[in-house]
C-alpha positions in Angstrom: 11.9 -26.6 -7.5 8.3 -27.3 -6.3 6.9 -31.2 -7.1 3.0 -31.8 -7.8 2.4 -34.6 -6.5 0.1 -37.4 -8.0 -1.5 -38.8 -5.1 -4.5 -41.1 -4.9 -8.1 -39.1 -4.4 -9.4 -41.5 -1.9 -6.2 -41.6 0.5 -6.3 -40.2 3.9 -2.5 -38.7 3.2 -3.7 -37.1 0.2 -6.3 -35.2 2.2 -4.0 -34.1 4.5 -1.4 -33.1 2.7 -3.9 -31.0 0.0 -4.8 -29.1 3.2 -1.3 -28.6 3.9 -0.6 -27.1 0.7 -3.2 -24.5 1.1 -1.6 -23.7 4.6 1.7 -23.5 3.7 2.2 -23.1 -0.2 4.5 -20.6 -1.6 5.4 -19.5 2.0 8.7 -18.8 3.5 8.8 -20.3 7.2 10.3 -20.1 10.4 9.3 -23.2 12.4 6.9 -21.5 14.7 4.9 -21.0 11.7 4.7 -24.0 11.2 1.5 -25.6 13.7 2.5 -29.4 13.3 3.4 -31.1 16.0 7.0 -32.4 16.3 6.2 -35.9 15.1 4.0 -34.6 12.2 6.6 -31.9 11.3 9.5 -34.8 11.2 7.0 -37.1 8.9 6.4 -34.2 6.4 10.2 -33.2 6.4 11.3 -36.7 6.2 9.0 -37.3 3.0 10.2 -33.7 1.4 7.2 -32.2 1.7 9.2 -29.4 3.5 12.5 -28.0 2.2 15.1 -26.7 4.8 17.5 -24.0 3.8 19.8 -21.4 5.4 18.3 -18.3 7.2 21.6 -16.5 6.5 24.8 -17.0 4.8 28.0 -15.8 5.0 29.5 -13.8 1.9 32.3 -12.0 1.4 31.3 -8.6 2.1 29.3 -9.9 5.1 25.8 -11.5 5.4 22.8 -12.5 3.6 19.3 -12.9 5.4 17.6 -15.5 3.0 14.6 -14.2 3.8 14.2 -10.7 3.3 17.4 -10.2 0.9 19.0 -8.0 3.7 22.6 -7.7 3.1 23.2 -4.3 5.0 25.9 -4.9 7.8 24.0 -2.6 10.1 20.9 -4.4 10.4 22.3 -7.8 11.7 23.3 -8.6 15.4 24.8 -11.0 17.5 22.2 -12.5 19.9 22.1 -15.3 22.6 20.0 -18.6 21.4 17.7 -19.8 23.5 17.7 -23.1 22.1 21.3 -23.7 21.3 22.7 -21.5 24.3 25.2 -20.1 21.4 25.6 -16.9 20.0 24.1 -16.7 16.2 23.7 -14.0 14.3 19.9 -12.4 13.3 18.5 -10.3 11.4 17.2 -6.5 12.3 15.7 -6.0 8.8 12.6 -8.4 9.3 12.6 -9.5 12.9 8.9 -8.1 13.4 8.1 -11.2 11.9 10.0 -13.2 13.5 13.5 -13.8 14.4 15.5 -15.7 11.9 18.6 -17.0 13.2 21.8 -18.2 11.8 21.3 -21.5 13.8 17.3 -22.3 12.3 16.7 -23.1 9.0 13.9 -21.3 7.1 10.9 -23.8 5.8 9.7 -23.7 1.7 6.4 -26.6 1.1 7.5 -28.6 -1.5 4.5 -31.1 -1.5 1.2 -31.0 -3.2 0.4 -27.7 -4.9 -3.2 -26.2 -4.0 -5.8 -26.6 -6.9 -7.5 -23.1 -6.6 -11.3 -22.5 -6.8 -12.9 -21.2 -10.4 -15.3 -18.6 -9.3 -17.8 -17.9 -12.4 -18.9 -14.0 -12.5 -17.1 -13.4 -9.0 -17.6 -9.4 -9.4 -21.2 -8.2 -8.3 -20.0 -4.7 -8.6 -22.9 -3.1 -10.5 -21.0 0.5 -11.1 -20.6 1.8 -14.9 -17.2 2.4 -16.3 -16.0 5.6 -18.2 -15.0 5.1 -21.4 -11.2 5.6 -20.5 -11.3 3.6 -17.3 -13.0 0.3 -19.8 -10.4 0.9 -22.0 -7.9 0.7 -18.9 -10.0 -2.0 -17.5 -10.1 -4.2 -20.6 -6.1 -3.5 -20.7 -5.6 -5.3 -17.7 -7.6 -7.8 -18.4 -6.1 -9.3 -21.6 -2.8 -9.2 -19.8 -3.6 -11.1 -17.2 -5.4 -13.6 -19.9 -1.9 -13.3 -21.9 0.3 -14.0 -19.2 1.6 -10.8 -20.1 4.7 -10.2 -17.7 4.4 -6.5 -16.7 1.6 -3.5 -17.1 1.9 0.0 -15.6 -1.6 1.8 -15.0 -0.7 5.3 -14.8 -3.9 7.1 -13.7 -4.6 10.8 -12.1 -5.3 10.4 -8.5 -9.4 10.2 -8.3 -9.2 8.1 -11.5 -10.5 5.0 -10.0 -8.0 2.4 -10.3 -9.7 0.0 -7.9 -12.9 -0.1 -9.9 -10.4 -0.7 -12.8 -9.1 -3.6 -11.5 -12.7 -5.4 -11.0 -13.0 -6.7 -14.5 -9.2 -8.3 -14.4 -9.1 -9.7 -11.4 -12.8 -11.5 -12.5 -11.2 -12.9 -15.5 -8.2 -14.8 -13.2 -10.5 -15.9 -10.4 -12.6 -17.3 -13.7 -9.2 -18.8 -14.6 -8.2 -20.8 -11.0 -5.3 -18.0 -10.7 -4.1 -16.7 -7.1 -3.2 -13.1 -6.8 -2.5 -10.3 -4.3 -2.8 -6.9 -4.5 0.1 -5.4 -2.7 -0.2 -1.8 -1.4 2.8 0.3 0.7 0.5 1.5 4.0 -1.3 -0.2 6.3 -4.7 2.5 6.2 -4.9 1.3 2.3 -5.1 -1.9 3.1 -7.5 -1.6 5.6 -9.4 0.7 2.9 -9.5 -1.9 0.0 -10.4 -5.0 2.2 -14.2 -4.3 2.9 -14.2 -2.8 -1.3 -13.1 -5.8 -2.6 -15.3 -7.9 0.1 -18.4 -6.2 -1.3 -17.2 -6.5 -4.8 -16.3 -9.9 -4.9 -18.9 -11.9 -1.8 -18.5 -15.2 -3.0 -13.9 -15.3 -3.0 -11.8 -16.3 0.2 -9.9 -12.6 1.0 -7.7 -12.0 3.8 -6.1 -8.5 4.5 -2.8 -8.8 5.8 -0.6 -5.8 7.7 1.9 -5.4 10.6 -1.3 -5.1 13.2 -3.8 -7.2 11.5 -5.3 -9.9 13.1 -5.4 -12.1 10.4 -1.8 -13.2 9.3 -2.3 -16.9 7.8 -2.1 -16.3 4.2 -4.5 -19.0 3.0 -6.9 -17.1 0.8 -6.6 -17.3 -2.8 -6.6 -13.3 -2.9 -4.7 -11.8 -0.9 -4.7 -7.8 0.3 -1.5 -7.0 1.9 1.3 -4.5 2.8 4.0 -4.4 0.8 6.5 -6.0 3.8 4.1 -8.9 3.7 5.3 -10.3 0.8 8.9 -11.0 2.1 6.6 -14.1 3.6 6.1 -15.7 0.4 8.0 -17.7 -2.5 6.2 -17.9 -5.8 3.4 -18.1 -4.5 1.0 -15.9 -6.9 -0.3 -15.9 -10.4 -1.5 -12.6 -10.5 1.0 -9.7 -8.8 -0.8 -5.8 -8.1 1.8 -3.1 -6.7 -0.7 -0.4 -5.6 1.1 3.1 -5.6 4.6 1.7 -6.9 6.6 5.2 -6.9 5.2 4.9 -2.7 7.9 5.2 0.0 8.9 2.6 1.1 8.5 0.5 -1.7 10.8 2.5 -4.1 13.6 3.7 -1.5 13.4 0.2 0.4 15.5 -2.7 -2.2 14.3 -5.6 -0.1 10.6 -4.7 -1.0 11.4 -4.9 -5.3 13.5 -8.4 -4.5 10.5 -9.8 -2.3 7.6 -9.0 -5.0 9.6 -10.6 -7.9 10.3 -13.6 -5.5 6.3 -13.7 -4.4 5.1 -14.0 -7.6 4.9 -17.1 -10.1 7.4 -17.9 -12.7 4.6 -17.5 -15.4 2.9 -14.7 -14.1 1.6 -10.9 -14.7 2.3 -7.9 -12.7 0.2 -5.4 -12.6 1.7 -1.7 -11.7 -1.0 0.9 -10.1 0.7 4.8 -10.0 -0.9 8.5 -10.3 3.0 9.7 -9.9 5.5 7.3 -11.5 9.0 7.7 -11.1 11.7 8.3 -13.5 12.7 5.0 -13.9 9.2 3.9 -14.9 8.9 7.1 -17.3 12.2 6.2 -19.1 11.0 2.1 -19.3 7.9 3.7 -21.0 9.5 5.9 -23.7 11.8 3.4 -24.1 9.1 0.7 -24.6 10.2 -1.5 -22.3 7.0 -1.3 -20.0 3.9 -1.7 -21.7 1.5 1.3 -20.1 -2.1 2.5 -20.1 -3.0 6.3 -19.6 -5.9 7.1 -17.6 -5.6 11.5 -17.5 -9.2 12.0 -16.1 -11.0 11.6 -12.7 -14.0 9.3 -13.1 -16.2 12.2 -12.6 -14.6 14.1 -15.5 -13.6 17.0 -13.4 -9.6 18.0 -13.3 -7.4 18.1 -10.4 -7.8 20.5 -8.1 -4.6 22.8 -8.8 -2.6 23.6 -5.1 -2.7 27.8 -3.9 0.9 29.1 -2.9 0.4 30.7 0.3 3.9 32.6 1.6 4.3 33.1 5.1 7.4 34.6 6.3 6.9 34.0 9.9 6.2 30.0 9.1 9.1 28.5 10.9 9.0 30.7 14.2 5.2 29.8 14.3 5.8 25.8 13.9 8.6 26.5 16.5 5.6 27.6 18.8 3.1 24.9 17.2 0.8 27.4 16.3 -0.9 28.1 12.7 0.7 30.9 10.8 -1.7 34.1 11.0 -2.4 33.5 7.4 -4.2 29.7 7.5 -6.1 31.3 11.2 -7.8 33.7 8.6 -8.3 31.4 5.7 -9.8 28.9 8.6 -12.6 31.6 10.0 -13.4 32.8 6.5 -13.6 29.1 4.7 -15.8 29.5 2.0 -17.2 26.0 2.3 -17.5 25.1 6.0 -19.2 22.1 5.5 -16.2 20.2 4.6 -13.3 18.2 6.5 -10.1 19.7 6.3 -6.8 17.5 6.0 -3.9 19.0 7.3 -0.5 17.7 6.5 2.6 18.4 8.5 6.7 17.5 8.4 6.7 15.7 11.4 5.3 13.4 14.6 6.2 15.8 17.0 4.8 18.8 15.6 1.3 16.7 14.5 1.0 15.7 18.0 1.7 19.3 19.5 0.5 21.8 17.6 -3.1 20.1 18.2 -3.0 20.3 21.9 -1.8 24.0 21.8 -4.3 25.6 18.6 -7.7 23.3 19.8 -9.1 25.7 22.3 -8.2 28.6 19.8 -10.2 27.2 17.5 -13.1 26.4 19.8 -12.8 30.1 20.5 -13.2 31.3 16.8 -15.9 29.0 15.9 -13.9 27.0 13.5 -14.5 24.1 15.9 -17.4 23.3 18.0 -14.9 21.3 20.6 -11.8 20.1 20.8 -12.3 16.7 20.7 -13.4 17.6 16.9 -9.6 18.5 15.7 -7.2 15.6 15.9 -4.1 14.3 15.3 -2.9 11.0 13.5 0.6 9.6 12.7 2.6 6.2 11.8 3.3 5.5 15.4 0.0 6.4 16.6 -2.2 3.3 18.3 -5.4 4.7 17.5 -4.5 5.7 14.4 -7.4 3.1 12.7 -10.0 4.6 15.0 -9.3 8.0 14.0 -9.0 7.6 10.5 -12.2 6.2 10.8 -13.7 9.0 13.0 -12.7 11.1 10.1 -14.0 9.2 7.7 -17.4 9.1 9.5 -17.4 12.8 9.5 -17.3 12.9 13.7 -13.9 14.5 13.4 -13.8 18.3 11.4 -10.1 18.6 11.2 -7.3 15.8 11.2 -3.6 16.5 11.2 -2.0 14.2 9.6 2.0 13.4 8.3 2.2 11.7 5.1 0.6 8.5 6.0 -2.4 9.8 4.5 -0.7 11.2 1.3 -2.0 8.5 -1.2 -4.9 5.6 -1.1 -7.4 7.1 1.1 -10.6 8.4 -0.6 -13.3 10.7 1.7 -15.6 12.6 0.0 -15.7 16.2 1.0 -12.4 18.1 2.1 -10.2 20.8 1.2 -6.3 20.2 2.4 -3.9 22.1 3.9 0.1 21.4 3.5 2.3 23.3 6.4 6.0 24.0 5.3 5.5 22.6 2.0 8.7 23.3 1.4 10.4 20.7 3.8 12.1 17.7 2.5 9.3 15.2 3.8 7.3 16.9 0.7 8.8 15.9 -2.6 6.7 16.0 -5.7 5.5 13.1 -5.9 4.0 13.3 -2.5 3.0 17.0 -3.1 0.7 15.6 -6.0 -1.1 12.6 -4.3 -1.4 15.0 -1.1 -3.3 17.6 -3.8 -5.3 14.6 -5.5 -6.9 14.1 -1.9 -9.4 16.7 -2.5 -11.9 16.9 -5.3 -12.7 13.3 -5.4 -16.7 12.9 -5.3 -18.8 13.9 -8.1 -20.8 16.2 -5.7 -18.2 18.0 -4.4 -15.4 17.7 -7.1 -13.8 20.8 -6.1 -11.9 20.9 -3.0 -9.2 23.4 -2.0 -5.7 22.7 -2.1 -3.4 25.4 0.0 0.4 25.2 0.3 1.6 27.1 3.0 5.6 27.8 2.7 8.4 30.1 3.3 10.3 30.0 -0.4 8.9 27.8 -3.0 11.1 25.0 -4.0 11.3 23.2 -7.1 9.1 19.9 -5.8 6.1 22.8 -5.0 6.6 24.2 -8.6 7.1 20.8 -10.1 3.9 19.8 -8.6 1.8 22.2 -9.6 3.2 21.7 -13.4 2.4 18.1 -12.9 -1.4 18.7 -12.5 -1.7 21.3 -15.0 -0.2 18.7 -17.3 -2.7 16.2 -16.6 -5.4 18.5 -16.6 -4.3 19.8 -19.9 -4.3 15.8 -20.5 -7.5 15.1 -19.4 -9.4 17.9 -21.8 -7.8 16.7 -24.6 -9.3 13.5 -23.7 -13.0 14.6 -23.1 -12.6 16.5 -26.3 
């Protein structure tokens, strides 16, 4: 259990140890993470200020990691320690953020909780709300206000969620609360950092991800990858799960187990999804998560609805990396040339190649003015920041993309291609959010949306139902 300490204003320990608390609060540590010196490290553990507990325990059926929940046999190994010069056990699951060993405790602060900043009218945002989105905005709010426990905001893609989130996150930093909006890819986070920085000048943000530079934790809002929060121990007031249905968060148990750790005992969650699963859609008809509908794009317009495009040859073309005869003709004949195109494909290996082998054939038919204008971008990319960013600046015409880029990434102009959206990469869920990538600014709400396939499979159809749904939705909203 965490102790609040009533120490004396004027001491020099009390100074200390507040900055401590802002350091290390709510935090699960290795001792590396820790930057105290031995002596002052001892003085703090001595006065239980830190807690030491077991990195992993033995069970029955095998181990435990007690930091990321990881109880798969699989992902622990047998490893020489440096320190010990034993063998101890580690764990796979989490060791990109440091080992934890059998032999080394991990670290919980147990001293003086942090006293969060009060930030009066924090949101300088000056943008006007829908109708629908206040109603979805003011939602939010009063649960966080309430303490309310859980709320699931199920908006089309291109509803504007983040803008929704403004008026609720106001009201806790107005309230002293801590919170962190928790999102599944890195590109998001990287994406909502500099919108939150420019709505909100005057709060203390960090965004956190596997490459970021900044990994400290010490802001009182917090913008991080879903993995990041395996770091932390109620720590949070105020819990946001951007895209919650998103791999990994929904196929990956540890991730579930480290949100409901991260967050407070007295606290609200707040679920973000365009595409929620069935779990979620049985909680809701059950009444068992409270919800709020938002079924139209902040412009008003609906969702562009995806073209079937069958190409029998699509397999033996991929085999070559080439585009099937079908999307060569569709790319020379675009009827809006002007815009980016997205391309989504199954796989690394055919992302990377198939843009080394087409770019001088599109150079050649004008689709391209060079090659250096048609990329590639993937998980395991290095440059994949600077080319997302290329895009995004409109120096690149065509990206090829896997699903990296399905959900949480907003540019304003482009139609989108799917390749074999029949594979098993491409369920529905991921069909949808690909689709709800075009369309998104008021000027151009109408991009084009092309599946390209070999036999339509029930996630293509389901899809497509999905969005007719919400469209169908939507008017009966505007009407």
């Amino acid at each position: 259990m965490l102790k609040n300490k009533s120490l004396t204003p004027e001491s020099p320990s009390t100074t200390m140890e507040a900055d401590l608390s802002y350091r290390y609060f709510g935090k699960i540590l290795l001792r590396e993470e820790i930057q105290l010196s031995d002596a002052e490290f001892q003085e703090n553990l001595s006065n239980g200020n830190f807690i030491p507990t077991p990195s992993i325990i033995s069970k029955r059926i095998g181990h435990e990691c007690q930091r990321c929940h990881n109880q798969k046999r699989s992902l622990f190994a047998m490893i020489d320690c440096a320190r010990c010069k034993e063998k101890h056990i580690y764990c796979r699951h989490c060791v990109e953020m440091g080992r934890v060993l059998a032999c080394e405790p991990l670290y919980t602060w147990n001293g003086q909780q942090p006293i969060w900043k009060t930030h009066e009218n924090a949101c300088v945002w000056d943008g006007q709300l829908t109708f629908v989105q206040q109603n979805a905005a003011d939602r939010i709010e009063r649960a966080i206000r309430l303490k309310e426990t859980e709320l699931l905001v199920w908006g089309v893609c291109g509803a504007g969620k983040t803008e929704m989130l403004f008026k609720g996150i106001s009201s806790a930093l107005q309230l002293g609360k801590r919170i962190c909006l928790a999102t599944p890819r890195a590109d998001v986070v990287r994406e909502l950092y500099p919108r939150f920085n420019e709505a909100f000048p005057t709060v203390d943000i960090q965004g956190i991800y596997g490459g970021s530079e900044d990994k400290d934790g010490t802001a009182q809002f917090i913008i991080a990858t879903t993995h990041q929060l395996l770091r932390y121990d109620q720590a949070f007031d105020v819990l946001v799960i951007d895209e919650v249905d998103a791999f990994p968060y929904h196929a990956d148990p540890t991730l579930p187990f480290a949100s409901h750790r991260a967050k407070k005992k007295v606290s609200t969650t707040v679920y973000l999804t365009a595409t929620p699963r069935n779990e979620q859609k049985v909680k809701i008809s059950r009444q068992k998560l409270p919800h709020i509908f938002v079924p139209i794009r902040f412009h008003g317009h609906p969702l562009p609805v995806p073209q079937f495009k069958m190409c029998f040859s699509l397999q033996k073309d991929l085999n070559q990396f080439q585009f099937p005869f079908a999307l060569m003709t569709w790319l020379t004949k675009r009827k809006h040339q002007a815009r980016q195109l997205l391309i989504f494909v199954p796989t690394i290996q055919l992302a990377e190649k198939i843009v080394g082998v087409i770019g001088q054939l599109l150079v050649n038919k004008g689709v391209i003015r060079s090659q250096e204008m048609l990329q590639a971008v993937h998980a395991e990319d290095p440059n994949r920041e600077e080319k997302v960013n290329l895009f995004r600046q409109k120096k690149l015409t065509i990206l090829v993309t896997t699903t990296i880029l399905e959900r949480g990434v907003t540019f304003p102009a482009i139609d989108v291609i799917v390749l074999d959206a029949g594979h098993r990469v491409f369920d529905e869920a991921a069909l949808v959010q690909i689709a709800g990538r075009a369309g998104r600014s008021p000027e151009d709400p109408n991009g084009e949306v092309i599946f390209y396939h070999d036999g339509k499979t029930n996630a293509m159809v389901q899809a497509v139902d999905s969005i007719r749904a919400m469209n169908k939705r939507g008017r009966s909203y505007l009407t």
